[in-house]
Biopython code that builds the backbone (N, CA, C, O; Angstrom):
import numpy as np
from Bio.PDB.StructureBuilder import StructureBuilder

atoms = [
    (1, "UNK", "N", (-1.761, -2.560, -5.654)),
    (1, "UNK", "CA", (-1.962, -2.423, -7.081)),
    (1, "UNK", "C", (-3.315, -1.762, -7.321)),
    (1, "UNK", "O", (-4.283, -2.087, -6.634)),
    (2, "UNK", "N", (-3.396, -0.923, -8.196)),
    (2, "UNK", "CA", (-4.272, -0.060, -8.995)),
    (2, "UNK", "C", (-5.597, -1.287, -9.287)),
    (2, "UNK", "O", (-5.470, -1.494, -10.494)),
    (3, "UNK", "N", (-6.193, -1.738, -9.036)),
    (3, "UNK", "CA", (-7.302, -2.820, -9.655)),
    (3, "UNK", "C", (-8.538, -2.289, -9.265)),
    (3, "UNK", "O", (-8.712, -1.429, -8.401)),
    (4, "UNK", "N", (-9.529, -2.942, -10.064)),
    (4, "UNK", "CA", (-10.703, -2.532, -9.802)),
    (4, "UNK", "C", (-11.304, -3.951, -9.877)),
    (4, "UNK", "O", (-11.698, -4.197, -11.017)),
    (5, "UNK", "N", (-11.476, -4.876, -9.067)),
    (5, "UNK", "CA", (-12.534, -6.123, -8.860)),
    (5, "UNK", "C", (-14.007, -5.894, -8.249)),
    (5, "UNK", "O", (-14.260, -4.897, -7.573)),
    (6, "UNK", "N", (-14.590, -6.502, -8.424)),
    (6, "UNK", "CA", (-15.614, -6.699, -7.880)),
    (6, "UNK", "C", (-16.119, -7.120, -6.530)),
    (6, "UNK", "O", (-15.793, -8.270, -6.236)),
    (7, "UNK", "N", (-16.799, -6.508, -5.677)),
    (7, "UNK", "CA", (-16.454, -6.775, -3.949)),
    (7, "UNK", "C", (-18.553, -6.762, -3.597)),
    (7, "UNK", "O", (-19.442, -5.941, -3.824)),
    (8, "UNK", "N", (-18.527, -7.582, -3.224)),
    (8, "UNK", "CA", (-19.772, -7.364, -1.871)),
    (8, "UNK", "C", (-18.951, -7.618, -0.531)),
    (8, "UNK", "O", (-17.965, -8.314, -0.286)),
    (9, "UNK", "N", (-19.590, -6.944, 0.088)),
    (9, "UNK", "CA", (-19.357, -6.679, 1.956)),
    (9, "UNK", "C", (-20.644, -6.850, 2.499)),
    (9, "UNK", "O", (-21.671, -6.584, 1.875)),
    (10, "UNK", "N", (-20.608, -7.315, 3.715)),
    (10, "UNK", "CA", (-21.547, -6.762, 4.678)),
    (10, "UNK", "C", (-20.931, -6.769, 6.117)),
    (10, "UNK", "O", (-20.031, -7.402, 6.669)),
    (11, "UNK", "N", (-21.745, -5.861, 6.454)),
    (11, "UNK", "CA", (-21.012, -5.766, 8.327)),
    (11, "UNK", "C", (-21.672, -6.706, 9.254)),
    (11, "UNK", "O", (-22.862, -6.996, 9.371)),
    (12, "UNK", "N", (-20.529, -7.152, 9.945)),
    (12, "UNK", "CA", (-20.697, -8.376, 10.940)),
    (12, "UNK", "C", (-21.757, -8.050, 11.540)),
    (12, "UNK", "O", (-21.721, -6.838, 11.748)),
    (13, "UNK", "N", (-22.967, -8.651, 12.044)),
    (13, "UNK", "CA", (-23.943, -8.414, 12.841)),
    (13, "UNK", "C", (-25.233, -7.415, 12.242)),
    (13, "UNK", "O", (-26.136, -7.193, 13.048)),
    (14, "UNK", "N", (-25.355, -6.777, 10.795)),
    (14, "UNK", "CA", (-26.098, -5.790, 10.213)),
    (14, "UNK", "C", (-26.656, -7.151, 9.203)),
    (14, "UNK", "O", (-25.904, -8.065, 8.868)),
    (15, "UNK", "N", (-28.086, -7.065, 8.822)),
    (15, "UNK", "CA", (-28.356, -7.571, 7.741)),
    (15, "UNK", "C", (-27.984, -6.682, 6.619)),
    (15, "UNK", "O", (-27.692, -5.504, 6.823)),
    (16, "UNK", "N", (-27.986, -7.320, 5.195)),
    (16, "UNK", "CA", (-28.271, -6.789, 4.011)),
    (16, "UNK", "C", (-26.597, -6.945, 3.587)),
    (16, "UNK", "O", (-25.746, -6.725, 4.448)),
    (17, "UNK", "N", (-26.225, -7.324, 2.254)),
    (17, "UNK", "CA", (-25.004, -7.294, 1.949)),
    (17, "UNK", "C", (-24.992, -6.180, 0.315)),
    (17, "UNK", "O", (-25.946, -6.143, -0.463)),
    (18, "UNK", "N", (-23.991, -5.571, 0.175)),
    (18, "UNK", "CA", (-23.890, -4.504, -0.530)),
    (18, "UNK", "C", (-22.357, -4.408, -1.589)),
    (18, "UNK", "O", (-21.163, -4.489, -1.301)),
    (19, "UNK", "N", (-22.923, -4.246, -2.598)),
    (19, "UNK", "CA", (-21.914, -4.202, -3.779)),
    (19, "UNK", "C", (-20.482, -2.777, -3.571)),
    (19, "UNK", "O", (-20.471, -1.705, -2.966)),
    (20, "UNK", "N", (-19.517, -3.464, -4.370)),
    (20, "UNK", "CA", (-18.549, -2.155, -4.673)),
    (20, "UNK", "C", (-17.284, -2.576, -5.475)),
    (20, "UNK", "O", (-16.948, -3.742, -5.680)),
    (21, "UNK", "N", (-16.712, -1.599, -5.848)),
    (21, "UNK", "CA", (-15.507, -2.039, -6.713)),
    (21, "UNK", "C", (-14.555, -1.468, -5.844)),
    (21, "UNK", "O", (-14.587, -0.336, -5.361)),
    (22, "UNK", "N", (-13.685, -2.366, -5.681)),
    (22, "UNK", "CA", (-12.034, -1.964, -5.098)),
    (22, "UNK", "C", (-11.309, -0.983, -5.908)),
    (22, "UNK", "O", (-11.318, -0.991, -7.139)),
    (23, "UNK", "N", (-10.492, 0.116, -4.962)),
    (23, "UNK", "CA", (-9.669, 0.975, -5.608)),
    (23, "UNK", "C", (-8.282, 0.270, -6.143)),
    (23, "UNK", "O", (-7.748, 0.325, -7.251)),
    (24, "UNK", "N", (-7.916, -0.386, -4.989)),
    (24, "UNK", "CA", (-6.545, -1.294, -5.394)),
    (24, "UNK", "C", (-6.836, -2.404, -4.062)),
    (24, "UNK", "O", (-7.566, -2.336, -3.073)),
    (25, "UNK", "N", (-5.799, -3.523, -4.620)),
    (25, "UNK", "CA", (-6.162, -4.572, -3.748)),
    (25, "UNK", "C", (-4.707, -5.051, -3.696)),
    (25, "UNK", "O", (-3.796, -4.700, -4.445)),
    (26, "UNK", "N", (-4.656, -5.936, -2.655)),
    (26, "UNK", "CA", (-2.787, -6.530, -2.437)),
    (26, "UNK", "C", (-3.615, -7.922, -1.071)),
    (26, "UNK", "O", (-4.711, -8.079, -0.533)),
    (27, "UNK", "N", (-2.313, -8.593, -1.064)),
    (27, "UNK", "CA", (-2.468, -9.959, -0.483)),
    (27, "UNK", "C", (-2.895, -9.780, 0.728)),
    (27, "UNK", "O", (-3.525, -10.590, 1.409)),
    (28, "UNK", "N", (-2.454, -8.396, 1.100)),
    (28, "UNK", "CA", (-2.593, -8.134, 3.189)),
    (28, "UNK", "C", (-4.397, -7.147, 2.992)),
    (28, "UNK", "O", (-4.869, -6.656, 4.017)),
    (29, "UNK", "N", (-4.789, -7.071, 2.313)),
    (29, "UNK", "CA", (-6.920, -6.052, 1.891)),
    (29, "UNK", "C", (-6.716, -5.761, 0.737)),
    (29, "UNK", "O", (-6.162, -6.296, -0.223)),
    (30, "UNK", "N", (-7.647, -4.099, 1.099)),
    (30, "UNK", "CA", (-8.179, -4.048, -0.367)),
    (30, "UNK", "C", (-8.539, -2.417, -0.053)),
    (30, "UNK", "O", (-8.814, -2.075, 1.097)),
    (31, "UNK", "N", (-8.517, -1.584, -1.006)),
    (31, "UNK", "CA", (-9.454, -0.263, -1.046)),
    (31, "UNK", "C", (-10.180, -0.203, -1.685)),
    (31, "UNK", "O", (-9.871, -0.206, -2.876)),
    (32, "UNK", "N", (-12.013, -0.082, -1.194)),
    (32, "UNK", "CA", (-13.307, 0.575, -1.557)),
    (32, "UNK", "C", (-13.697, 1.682, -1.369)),
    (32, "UNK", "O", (-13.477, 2.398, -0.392)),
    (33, "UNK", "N", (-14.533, 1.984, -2.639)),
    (33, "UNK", "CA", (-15.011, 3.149, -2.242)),
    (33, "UNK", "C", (-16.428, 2.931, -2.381)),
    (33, "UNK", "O", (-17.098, 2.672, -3.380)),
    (34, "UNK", "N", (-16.801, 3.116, -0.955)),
    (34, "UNK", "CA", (-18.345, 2.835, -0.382)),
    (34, "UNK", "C", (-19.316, 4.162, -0.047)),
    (34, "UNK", "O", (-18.901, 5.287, 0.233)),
    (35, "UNK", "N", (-20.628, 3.763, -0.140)),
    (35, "UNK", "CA", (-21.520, 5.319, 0.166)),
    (35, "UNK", "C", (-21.493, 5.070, 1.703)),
    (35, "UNK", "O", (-20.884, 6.085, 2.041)),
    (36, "UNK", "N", (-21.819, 4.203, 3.200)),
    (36, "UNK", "CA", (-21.968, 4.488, 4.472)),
    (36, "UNK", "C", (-20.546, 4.752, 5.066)),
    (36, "UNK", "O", (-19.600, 3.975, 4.935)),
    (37, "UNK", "N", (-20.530, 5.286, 5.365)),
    (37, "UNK", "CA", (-19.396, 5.791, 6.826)),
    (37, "UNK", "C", (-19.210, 4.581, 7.397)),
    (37, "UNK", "O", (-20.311, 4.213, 7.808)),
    (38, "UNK", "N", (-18.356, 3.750, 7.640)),
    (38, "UNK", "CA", (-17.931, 2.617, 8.748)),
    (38, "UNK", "C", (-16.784, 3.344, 9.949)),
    (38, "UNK", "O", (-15.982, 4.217, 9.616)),
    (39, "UNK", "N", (-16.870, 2.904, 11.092)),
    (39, "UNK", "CA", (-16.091, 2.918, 11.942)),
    (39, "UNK", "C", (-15.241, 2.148, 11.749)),
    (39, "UNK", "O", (-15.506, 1.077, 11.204)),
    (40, "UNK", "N", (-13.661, 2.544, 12.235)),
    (40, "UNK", "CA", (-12.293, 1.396, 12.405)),
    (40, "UNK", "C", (-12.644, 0.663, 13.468)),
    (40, "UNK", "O", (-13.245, 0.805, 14.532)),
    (41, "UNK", "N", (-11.845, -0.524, 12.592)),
    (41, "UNK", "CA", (-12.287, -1.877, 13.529)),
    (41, "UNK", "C", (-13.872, -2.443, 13.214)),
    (41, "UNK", "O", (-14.519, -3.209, 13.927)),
    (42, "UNK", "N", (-14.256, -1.872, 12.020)),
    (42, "UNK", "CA", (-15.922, -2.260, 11.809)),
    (42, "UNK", "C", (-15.776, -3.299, 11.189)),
    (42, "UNK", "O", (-15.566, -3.063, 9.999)),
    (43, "UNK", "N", (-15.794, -4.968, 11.574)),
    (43, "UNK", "CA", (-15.739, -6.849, 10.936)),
    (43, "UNK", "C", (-16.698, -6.526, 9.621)),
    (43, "UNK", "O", (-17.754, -5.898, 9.545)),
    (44, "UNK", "N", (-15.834, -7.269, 8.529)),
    (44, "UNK", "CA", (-16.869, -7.408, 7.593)),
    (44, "UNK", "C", (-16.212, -8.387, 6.927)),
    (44, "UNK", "O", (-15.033, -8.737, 6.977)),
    (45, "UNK", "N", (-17.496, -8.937, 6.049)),
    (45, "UNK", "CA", (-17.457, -10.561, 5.634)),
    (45, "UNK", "C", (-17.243, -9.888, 4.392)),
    (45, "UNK", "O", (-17.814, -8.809, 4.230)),
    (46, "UNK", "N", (-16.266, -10.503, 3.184)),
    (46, "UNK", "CA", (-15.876, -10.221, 1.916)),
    (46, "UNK", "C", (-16.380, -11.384, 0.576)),
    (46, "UNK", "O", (-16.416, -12.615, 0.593)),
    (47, "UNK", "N", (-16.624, -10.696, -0.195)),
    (47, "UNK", "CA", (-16.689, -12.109, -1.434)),
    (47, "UNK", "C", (-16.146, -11.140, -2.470)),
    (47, "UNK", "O", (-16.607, -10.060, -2.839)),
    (48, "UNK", "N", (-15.240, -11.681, -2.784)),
    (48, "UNK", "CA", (-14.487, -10.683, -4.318)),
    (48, "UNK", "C", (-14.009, -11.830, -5.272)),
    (48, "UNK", "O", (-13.370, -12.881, -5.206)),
    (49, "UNK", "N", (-14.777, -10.926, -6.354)),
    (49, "UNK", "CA", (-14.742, -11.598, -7.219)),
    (49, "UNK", "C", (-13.550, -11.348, -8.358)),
    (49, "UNK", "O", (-13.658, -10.331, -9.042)),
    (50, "UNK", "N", (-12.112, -12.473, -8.650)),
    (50, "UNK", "CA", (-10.803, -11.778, -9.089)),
    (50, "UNK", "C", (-11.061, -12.457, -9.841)),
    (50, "UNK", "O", (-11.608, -13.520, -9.550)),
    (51, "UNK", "N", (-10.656, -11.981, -11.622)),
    (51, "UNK", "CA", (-10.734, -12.331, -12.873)),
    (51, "UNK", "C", (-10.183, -13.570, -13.056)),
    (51, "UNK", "O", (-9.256, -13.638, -12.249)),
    (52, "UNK", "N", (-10.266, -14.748, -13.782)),
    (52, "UNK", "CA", (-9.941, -15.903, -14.068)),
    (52, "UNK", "C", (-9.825, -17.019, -13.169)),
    (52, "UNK", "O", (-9.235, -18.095, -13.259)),
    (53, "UNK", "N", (-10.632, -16.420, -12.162)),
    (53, "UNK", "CA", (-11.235, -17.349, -11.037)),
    (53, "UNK", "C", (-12.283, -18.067, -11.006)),
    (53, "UNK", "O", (-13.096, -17.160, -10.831)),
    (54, "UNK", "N", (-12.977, -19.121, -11.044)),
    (54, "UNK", "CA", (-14.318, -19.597, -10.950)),
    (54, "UNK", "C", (-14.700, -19.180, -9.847)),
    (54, "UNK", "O", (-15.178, -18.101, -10.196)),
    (55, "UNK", "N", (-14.830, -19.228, -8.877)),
    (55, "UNK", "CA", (-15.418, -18.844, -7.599)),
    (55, "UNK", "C", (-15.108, -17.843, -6.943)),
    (55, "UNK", "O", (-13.920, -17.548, -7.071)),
    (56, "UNK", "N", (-15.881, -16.976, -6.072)),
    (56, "UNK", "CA", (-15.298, -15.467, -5.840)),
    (56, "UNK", "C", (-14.532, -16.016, -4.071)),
    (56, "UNK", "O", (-14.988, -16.840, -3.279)),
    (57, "UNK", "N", (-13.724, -15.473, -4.004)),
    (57, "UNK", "CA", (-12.626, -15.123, -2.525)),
    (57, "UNK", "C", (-13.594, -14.863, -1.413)),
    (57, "UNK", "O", (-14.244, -13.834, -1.598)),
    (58, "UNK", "N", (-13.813, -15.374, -0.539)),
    (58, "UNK", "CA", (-14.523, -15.542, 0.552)),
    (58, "UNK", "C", (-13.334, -15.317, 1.712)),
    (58, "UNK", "O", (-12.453, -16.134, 1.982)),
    (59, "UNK", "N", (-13.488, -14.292, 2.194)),
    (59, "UNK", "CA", (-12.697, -13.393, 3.608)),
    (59, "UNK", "C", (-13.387, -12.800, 4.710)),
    (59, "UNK", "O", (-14.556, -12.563, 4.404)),
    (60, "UNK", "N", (-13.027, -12.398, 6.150)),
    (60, "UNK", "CA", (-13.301, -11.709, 6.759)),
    (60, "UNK", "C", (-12.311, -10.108, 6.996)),
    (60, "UNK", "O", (-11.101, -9.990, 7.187)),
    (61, "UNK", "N", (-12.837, -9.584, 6.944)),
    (61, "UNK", "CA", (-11.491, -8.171, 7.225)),
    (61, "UNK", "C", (-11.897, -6.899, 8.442)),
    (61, "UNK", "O", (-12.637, -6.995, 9.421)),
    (62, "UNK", "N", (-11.292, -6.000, 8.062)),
    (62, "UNK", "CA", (-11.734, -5.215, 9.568)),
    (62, "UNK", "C", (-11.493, -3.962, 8.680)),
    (62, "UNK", "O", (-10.749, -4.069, 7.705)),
    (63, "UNK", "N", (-12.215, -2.536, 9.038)),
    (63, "UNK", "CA", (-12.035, -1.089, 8.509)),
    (63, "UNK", "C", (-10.928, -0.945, 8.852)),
    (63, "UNK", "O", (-10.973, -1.322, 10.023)),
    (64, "UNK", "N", (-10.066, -0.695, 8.676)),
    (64, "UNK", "CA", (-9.078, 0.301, 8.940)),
    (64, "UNK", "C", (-8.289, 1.516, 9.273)),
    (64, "UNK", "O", (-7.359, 1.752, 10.045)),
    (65, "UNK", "N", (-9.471, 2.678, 7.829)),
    (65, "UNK", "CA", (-9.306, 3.903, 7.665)),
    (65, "UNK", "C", (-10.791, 4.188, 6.990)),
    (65, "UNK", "O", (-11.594, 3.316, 6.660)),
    (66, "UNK", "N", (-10.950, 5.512, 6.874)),
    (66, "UNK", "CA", (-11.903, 6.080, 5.686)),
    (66, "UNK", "C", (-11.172, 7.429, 5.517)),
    (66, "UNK", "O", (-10.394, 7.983, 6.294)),
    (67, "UNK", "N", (-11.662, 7.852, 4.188)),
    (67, "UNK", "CA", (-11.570, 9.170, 3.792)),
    (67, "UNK", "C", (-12.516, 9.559, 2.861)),
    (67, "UNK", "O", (-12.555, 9.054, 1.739)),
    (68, "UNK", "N", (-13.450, 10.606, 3.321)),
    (68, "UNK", "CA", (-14.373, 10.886, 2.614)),
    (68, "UNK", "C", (-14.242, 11.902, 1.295)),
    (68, "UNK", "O", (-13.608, 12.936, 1.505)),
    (69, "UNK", "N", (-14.649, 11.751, 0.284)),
    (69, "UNK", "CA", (-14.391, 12.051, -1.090)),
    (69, "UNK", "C", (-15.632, 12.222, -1.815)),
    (69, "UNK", "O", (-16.238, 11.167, -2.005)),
    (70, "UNK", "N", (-16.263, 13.458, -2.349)),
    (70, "UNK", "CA", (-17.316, 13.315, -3.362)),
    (70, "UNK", "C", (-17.106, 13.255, -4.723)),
    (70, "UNK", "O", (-15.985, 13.566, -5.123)),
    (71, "UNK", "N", (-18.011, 12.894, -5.581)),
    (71, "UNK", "CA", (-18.016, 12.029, -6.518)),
    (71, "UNK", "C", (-17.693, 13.919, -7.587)),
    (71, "UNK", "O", (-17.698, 14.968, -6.943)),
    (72, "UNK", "N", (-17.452, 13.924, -9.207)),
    (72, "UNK", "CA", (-17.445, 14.773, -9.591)),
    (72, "UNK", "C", (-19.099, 14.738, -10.627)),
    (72, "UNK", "O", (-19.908, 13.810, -10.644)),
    (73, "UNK", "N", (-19.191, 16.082, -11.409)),
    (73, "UNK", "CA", (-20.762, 15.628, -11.685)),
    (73, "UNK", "C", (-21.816, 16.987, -11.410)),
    (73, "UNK", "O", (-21.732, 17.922, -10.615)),
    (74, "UNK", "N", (-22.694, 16.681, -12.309)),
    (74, "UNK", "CA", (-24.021, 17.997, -12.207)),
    (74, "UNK", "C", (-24.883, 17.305, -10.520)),
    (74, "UNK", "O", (-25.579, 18.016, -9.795)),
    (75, "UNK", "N", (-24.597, 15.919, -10.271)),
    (75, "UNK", "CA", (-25.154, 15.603, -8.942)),
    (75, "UNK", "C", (-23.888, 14.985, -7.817)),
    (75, "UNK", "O", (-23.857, 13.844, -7.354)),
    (76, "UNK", "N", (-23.049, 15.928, -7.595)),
    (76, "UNK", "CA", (-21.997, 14.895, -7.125)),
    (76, "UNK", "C", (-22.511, 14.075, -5.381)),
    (76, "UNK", "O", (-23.090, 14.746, -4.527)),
    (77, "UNK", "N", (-22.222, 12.885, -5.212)),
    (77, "UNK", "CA", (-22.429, 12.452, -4.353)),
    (77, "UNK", "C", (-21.527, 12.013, -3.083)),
    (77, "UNK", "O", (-20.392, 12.448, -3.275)),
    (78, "UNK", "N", (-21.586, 11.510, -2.204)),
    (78, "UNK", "CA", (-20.543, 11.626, -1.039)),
    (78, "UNK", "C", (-20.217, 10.238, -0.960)),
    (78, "UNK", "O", (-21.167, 9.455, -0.936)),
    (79, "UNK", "N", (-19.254, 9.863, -0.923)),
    (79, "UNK", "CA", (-18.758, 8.395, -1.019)),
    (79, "UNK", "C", (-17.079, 8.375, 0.059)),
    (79, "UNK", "O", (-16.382, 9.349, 0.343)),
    (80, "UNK", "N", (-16.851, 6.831, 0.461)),
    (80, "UNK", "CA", (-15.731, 7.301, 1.575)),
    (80, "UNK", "C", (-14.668, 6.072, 1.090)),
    (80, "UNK", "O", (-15.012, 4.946, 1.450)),
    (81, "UNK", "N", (-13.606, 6.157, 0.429)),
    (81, "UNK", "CA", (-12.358, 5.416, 0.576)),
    (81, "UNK", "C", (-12.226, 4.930, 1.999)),
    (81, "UNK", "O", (-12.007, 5.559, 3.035)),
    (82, "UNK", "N", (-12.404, 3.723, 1.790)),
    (82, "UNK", "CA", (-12.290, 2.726, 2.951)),
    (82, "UNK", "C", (-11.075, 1.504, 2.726)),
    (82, "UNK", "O", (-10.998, 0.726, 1.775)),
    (83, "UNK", "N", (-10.286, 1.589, 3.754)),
    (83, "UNK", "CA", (-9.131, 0.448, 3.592)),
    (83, "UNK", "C", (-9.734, -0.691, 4.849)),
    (83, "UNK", "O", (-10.156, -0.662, 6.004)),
    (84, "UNK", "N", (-9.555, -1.302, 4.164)),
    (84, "UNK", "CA", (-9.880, -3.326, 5.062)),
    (84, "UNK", "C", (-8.537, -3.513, 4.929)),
    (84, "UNK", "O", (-7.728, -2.800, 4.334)),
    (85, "UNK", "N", (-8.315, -4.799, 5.689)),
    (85, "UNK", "CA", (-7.466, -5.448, 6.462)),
    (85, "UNK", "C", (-7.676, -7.133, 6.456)),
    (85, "UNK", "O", (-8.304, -7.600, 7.406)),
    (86, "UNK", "N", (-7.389, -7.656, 5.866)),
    (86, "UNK", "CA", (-8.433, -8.732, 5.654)),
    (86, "UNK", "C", (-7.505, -9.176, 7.341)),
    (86, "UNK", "O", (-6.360, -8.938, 7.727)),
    (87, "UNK", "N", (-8.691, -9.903, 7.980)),
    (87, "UNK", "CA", (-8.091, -10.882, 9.596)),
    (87, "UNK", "C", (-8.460, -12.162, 9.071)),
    (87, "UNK", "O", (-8.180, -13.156, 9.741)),
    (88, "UNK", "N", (-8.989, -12.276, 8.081)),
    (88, "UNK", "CA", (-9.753, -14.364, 8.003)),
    (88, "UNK", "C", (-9.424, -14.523, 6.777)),
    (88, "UNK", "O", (-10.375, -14.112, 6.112)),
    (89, "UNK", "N", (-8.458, -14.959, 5.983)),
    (89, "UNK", "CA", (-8.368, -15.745, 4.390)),
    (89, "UNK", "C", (-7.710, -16.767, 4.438)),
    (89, "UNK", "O", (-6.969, -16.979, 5.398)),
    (90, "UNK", "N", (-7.805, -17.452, 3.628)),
    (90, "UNK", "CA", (-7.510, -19.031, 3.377)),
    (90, "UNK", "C", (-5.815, -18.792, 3.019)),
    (90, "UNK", "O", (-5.636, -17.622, 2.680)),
    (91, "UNK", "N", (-4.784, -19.450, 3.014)),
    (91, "UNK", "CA", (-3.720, -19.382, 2.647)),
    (91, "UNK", "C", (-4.037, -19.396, 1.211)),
    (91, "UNK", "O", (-3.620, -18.383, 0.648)),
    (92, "UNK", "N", (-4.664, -20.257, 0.419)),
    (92, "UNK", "CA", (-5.032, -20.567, -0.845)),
    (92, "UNK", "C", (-5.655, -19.598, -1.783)),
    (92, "UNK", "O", (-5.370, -19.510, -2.978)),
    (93, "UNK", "N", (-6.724, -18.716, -1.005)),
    (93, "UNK", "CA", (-6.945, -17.635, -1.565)),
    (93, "UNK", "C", (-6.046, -16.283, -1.300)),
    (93, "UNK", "O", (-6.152, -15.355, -2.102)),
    (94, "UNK", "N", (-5.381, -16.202, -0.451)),
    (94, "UNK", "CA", (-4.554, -15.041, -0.298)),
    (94, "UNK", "C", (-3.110, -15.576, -1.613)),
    (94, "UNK", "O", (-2.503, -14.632, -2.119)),
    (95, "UNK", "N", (-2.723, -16.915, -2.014)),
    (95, "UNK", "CA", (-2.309, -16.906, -2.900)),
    (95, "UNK", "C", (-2.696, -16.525, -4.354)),
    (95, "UNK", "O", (-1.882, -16.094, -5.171)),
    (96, "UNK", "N", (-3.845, -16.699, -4.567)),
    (96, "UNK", "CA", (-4.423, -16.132, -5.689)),
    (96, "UNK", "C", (-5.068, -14.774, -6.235)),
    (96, "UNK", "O", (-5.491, -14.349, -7.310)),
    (97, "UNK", "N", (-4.916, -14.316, -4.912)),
    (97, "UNK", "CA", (-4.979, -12.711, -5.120)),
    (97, "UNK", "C", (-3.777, -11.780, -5.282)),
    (97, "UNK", "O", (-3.758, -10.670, -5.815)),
    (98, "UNK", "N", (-2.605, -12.580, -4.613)),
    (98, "UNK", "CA", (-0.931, -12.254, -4.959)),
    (98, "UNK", "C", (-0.599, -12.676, -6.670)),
    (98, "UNK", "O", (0.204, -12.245, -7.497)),
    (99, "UNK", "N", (-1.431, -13.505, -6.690)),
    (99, "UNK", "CA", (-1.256, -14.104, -8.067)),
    (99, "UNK", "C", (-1.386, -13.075, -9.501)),
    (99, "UNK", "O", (-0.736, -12.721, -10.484)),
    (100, "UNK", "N", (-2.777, -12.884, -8.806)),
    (100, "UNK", "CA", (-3.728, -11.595, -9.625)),
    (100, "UNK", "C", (-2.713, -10.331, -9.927)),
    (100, "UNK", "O", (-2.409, -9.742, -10.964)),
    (101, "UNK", "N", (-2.280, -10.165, -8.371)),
    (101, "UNK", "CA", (-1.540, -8.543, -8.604)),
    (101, "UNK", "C", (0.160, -8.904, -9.410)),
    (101, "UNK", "O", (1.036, -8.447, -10.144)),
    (102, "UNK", "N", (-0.099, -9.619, -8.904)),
    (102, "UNK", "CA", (1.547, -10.086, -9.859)),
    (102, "UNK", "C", (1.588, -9.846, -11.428)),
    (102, "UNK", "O", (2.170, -9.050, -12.164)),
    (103, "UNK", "N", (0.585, -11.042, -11.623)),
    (103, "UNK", "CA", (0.179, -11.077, -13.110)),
    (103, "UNK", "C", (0.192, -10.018, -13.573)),
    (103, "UNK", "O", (1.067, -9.913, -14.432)),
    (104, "UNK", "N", (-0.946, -8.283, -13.253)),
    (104, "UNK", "CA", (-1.133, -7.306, -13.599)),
    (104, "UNK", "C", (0.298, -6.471, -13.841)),
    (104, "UNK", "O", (0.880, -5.975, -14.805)),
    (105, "UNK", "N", (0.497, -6.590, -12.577)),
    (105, "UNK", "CA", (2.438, -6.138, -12.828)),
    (105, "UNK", "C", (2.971, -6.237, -13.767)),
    (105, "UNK", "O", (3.093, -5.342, -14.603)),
    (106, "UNK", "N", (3.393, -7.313, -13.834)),
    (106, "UNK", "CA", (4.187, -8.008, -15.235)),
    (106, "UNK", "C", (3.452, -7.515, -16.280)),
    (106, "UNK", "O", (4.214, -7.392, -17.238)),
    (107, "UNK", "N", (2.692, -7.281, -16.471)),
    (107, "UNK", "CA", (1.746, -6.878, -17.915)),
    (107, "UNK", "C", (2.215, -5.364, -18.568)),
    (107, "UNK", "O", (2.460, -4.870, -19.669)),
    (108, "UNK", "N", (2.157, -4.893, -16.830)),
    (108, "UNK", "CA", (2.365, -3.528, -17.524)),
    (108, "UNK", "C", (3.730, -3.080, -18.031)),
    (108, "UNK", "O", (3.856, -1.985, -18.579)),
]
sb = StructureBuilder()
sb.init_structure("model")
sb.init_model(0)
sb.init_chain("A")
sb.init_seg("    ")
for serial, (resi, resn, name, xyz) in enumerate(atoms, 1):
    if name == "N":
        sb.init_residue(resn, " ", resi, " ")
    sb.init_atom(name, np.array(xyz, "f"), 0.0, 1.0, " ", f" {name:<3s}", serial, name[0])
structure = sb.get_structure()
């Protein structure tokens, strides 16, 4: 599904954790579009934050893919569609993110 939530990442073993909005998200990851280049198979710890949730989704996932894409603009910048994989979610939260995309469905 088409969504745009709210995502920090950071990579397993790198300090510093870093903001982004998902392109679309579904029960099995998620697509970001991030400014560093990650390698497939690059572990990263997730907190996304899905609307009418009190607490944000706490996951582990893995890169998948990238595709690099610049931004449009008098400064366009270089940014890379990245697909995760989530490998670590709670049964409980992978229900409530099915929940999310469902809901949106039906709406439209």
């Amino acid at each position: 599904l088409k969504a745009s939530v709210e995502v920090k990442y950071t990579v397993i073993g790198k300090p510093g954790t870093i903001g982004a909005f998902s392109k679309n998200v579904s029960a099995s990851g998620l697509c970001l579009a991030v400014e560093e280049q990650l390698s497939a198979e690059t572990p990263l710890q997730l907190e996304i934050k899905v609307p009418d949730l009190k607490d944000p989704i706490r996951a582990l996932g893995r890169v998948v893919w990238q595709k690099r894409f610049e931004s449009a603009g008098d400064e366009p910048r270089v940014y890379f569609d990245t697909g995760i994989e989530f490998t670590g979610i709670s049964d409980f939260d992978r229900f409530n993110i099915n929940r999310y995309v469902t809901e949106r469905i039906e709406r439209r």
